[in-house]
C-alpha positions in Angstrom: -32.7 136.6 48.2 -35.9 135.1 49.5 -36.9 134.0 46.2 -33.0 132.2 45.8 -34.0 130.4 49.3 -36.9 129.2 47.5 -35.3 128.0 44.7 -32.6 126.2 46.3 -35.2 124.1 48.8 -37.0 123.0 46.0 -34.2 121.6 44.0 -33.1 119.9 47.1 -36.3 118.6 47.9 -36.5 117.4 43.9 -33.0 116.2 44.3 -34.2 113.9 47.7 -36.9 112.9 46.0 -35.0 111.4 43.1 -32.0 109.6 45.6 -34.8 108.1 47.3 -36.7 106.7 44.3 -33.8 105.5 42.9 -32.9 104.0 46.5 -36.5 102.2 46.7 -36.6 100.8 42.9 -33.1 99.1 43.6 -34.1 97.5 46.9 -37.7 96.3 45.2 -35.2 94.4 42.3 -33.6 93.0 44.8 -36.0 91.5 46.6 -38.1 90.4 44.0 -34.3 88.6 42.4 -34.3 87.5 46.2 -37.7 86.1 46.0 -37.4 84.3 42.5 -34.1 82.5 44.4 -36.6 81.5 47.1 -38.9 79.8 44.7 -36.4 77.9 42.9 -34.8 77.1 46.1 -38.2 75.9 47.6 -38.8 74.3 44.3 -35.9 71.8 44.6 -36.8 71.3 48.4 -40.0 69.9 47.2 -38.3 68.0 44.7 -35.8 67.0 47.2 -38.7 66.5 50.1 -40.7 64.1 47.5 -37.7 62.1 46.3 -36.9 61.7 50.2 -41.0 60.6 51.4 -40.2 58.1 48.4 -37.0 56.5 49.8 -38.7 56.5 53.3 -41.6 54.4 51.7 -39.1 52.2 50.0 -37.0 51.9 52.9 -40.2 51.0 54.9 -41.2 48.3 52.7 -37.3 47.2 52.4 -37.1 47.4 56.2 -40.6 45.2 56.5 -38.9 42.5 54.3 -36.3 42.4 56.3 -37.7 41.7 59.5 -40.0 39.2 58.0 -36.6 37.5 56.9 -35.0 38.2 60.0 -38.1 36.4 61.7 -38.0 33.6 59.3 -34.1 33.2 60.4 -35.0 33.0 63.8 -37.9 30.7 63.3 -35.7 28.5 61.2 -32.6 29.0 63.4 -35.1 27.6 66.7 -36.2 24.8 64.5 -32.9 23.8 63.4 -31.8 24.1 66.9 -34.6 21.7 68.2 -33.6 19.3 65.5 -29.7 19.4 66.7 -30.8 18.6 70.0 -32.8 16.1 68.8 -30.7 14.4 67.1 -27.8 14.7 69.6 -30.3 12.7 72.6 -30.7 10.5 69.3 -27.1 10.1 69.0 -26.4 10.0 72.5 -29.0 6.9 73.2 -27.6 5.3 69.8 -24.1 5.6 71.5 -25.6 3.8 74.9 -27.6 1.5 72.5 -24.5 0.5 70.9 -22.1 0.2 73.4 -24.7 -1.9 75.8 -24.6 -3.7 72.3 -20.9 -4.3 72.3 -21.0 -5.1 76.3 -23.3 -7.8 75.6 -21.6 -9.1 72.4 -18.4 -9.6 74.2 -19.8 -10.9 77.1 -21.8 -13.8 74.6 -18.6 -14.0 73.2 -17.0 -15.1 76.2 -19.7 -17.7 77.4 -19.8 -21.4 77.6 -22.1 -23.0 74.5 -24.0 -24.3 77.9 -24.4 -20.7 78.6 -25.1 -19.7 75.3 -27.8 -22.8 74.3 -29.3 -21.7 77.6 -29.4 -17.8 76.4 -31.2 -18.7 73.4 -33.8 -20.8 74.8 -34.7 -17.9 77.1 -34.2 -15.8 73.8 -37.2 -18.5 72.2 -39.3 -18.4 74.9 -39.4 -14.5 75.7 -40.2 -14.6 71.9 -42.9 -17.0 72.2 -44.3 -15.1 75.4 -44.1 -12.0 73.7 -46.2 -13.6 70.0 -48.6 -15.1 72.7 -49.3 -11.9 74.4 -49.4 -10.4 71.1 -52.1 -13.0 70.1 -54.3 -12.0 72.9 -54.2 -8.5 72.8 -55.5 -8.9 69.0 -58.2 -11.0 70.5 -59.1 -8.4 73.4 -59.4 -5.9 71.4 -61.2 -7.5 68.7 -63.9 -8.7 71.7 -64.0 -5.1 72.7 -64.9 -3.8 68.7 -68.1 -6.7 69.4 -68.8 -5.4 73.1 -68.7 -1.8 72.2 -70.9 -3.1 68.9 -73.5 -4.9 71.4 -73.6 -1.8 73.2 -74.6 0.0 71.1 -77.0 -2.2 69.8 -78.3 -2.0 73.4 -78.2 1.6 73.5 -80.4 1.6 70.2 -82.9 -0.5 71.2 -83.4 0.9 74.7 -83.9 4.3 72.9 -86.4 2.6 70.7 -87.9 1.5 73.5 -87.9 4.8 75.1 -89.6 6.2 72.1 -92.1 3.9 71.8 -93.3 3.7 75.6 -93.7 7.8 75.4 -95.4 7.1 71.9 -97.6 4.8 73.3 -98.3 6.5 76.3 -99.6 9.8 74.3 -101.6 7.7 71.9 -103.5 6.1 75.3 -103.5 9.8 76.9 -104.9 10.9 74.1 -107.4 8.2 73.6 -108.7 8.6 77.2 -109.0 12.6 77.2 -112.6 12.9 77.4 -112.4 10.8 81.1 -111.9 13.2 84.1 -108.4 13.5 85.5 -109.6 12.2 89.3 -111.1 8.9 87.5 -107.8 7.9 85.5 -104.0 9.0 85.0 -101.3 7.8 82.6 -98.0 8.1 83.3 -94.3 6.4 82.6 -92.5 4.9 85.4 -89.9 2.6 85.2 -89.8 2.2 81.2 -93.5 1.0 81.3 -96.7 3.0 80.8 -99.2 2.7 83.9 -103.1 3.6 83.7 -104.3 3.7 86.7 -108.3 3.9 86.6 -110.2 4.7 89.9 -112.5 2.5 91.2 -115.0 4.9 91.3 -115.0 4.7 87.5 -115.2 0.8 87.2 -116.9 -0.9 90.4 -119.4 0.0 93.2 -117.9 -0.9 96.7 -117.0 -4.3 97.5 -118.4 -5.2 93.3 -116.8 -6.7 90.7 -119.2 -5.9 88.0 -117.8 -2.9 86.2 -120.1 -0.2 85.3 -121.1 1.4 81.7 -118.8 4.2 82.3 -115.6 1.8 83.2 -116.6 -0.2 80.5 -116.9 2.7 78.2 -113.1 3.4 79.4 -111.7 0.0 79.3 -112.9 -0.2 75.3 -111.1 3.0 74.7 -108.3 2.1 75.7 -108.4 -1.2 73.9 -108.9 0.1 70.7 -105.6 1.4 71.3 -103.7 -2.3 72.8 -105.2 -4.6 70.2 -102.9 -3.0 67.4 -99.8 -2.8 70.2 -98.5 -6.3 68.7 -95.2 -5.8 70.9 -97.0 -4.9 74.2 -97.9 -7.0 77.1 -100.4 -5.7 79.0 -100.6 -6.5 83.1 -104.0 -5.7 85.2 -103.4 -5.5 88.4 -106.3 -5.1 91.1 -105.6 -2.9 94.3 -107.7 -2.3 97.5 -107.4 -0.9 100.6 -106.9 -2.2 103.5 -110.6 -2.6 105.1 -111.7 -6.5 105.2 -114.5 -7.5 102.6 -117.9 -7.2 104.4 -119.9 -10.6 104.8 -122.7 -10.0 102.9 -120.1 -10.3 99.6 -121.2 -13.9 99.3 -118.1 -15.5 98.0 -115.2 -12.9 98.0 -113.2 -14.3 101.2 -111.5 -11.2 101.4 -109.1 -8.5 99.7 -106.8 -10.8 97.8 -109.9 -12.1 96.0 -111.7 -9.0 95.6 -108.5 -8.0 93.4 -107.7 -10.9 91.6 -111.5 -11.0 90.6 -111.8 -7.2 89.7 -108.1 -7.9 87.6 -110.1 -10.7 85.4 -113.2 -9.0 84.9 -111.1 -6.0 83.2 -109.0 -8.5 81.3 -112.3 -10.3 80.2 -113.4 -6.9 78.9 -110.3 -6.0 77.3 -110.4 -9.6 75.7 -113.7 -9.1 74.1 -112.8 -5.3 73.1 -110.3 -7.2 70.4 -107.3 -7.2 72.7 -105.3 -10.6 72.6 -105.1 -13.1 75.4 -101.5 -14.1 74.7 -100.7 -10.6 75.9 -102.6 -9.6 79.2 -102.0 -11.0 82.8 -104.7 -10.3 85.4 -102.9 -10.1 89.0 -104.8 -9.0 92.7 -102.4 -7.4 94.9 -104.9 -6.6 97.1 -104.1 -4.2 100.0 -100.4 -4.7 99.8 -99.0 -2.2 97.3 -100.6 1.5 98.4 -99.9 4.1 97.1 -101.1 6.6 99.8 -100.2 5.5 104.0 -102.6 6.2 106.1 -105.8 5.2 107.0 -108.3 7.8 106.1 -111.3 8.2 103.7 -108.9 10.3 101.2 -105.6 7.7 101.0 -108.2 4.8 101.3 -109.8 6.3 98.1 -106.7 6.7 96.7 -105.7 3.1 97.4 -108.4 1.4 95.5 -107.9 1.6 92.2 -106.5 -0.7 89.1 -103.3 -0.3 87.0 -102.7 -1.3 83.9 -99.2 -2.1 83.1 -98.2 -1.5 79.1 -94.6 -2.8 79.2 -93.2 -3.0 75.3 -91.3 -6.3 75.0 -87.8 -6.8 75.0 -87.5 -10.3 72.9 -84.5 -7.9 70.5 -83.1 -6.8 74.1 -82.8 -10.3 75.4 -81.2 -11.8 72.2 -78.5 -9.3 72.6 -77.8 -10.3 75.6 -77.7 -14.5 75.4 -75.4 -13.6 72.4 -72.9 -11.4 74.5 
């Protein structure tokens, strides 16, 4: 009996066994026929995906060319609509124009030949008023082509000028470096180059015998005038403002003191190779300081002699008498 028990569980277990393999095997075909639907399935929804990024791109670029047209239309359309209204004021102030026109005809239409031989002679003389005014604009504005010319002419030669005083006065700087700085300066004031040498460097008090080291200066600086063919040279003497002593036999006072001092440099100049035609000695005495007040430092200060380097301005001048 036991044994039948036995018998019966195993073939029932064999029996499960087989239902459920047969169960599992039919469930794995299925899927897998599931899964090889899936792939196809995906496989035309790449397809599908690709074929739609394409008509997106397309669509894009088809969209982008539209609106560039669109823009174009509007840009055109604004244009066009400028233009209208344009040409409608246009139209509008032809209309006026014309019927003002017509006004006017009928009205000449209407006068008297007095009238009318009046209304032409005004007609004649407007029209000579207006060729006259015609005739002198052309002229003004022909003389302002030759003033703005001149001008410029001018502004040429004053920069020339310019250029050649700041030459000149770096060439005469240059020449006179070796001199100390209290004795002598060079600078440019007023278009001109002034050298103002102390009088410690050229004359003893109340003297107007210049020393070896003034003269030394003086030739220096002549060696650099005497090829200046377009430069006129002034010396002027300067004291200060203490009378000349007695005992300088006869030297009345300042004024001579400076005009005296002013030749003897020019004499030395002369002889360095500098020409006459070209320097003028002046004294101005006490009356052009260059320092107020009356003690030892601004009196010191005060005597002294400049030499004026102007360039001359003959081209300058001839622009002008021909303006």
């Amino acid at each position: 009996m036991l044994s039948d028990m036995k018998l019966l569980l195993a073939a029932g277990l064999m029996l499960s066994m087989s239902v459920t393999s047969c169960v599992t095997r039919q469930k794995f075909d299925d899927l897998n026929a599931k899964k090889s639907a899936l792939e196809v399935e995906n496989a035309e929804c790449s397809e599908k995906l690709a074929a739609a990024v394409a008509d997106r791109e397309r669509l894009s670029e088809l969209a982008g060319d539209l609106n560039k047209k669109c823009q174009k239309l509007i840009d055109d359309t604004t244009q066009t609509g400028d233009s209208y209204r344009r040409l409608k004021s246009n139209f509008r102030d032809v209309s006026q124009s014309y019927e003002k026109l017509m006004e006017n005809h009928d009205k000449f239409k209407s006068m008297t030949s007095a009238e009318k031989d009046k209304l032409s002679q005004d007609l004649a003389r407007r029209e000579k008023e207006l060729y006259e005014a015609e005739k002198k604009n052309r002229e003004l504005t022909e003389s302002l082509k030759e003033r703005e010319n001149r001008v410029k002419e001018l502004e040429k030669v004053l920069e020339d000028k310019d250029e050649a005083v700041n030459e000149l006065k770096n060439k005469v700087s240059k020449a006179l470096l070796s001199f100390k700085e209290k004795d002598l300066s060079v600078n440019v004031k007023n278009g001109k180059v002034y050298v103002s040498l102390s009088e410690q460097l050229l004359f003893k008090s109340g003297s107007t015998s210049i020393d070896s080291k003034g003269q030394e200066a003086l030739k220096t600086l002549a060696e650099v005038l005497k090829d200046q063919d377009d430069v006129n040279v002034m010396v002027e003497g300067h004291t200060d403002d203490v009378p000349v002593g007695k005992s300088s036999g006869a030297i009345k006072d300042n004024w001579d003191l400076s005009v005296l001092r002013a030749t003897e440099i020019s004499r030395i100049l002369i002889n360095a190779g500098v020409s006459p035609r070209k320097i003028v000695p002046s004294g101005r005495g006490e009356f052009s300081p260059v320092a107020e007040g009356k003690t030892k430092e601004a009196r010191q200060q005060n005597r002294r002699t400049e030499i004026i380097l102007t360039p001359r301005l003959d081209e300058l001048f001839q622009i002008l008498e021909n303006n």
